[in-house]
C-alpha positions in Angstrom: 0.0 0.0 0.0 1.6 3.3 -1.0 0.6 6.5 0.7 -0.7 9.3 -1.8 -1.2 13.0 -1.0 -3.5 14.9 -3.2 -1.6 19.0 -3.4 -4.7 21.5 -2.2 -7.6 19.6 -0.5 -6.6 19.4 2.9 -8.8 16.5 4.9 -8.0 14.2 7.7 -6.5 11.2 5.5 -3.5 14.0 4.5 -3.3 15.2 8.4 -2.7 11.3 9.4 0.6 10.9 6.3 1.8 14.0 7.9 5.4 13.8 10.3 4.7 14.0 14.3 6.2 17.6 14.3 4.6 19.0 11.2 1.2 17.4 12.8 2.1 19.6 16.5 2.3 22.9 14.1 -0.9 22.2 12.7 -3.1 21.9 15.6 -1.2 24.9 16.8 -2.3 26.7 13.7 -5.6 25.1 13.8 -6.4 27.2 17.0 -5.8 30.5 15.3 -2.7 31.3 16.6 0.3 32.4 14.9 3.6 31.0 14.9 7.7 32.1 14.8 10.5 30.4 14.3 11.1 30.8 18.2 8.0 29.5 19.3 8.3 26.6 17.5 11.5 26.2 18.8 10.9 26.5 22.5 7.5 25.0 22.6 7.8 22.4 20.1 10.8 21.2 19.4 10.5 22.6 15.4 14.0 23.8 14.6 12.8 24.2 11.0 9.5 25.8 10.9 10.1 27.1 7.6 10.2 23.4 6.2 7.5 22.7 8.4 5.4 25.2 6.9 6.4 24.1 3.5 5.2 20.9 3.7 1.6 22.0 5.3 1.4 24.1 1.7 2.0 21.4 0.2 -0.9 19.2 1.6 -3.3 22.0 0.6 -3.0 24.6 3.7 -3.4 28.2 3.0 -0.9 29.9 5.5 0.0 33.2 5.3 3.5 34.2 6.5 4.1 38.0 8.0 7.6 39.7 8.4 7.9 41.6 11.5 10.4 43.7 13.3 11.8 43.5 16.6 13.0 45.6 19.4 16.5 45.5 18.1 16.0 45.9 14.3 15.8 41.9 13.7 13.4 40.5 11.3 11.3 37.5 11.1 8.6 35.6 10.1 5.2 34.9 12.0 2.8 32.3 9.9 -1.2 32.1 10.2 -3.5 29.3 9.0 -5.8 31.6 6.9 -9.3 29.8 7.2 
């Protein structure tokens, strides 16, 4: 039995082929939160978020990345599951 993933319907047979750590991002994102690199990180472990992210496009997720600022001038990214 091989494991297919159809690109842009996202249902719960596509949620179930998905990796452990991409799966811990989506129900994250699946609350309405939003999501850095550092978050990820700390709270889940996701060194690669980017990837991560990547991967939930590719199994038909709509998420919508935002480049912020911080305190010091640093930039980064903060991704939202647009519903």
């Amino acid at each position: 039995m091989t494991d297919t993933l159809t690109l842009g319907t996202p249902n719960l047979a596509n949620d179930l082929t998905l990796a452990p750590q991409v799966r811990k991002i989506l129900a994250h994102l699946l609350t309405g939160k939003t999501i850095t690199n550092n978050e990820s990180m700390l709270v889940y472990h996701v060194s690669r978020l980017s990837d991560v992210v990547l991967k939930l496009r590719r199994a038909g997720y709509d998420i919508e990345m935002t480049m912020k600022v911080d305190g010091i001038g640093g930039k980064y990214a903060s991704y939202k599951l647009v519903k």
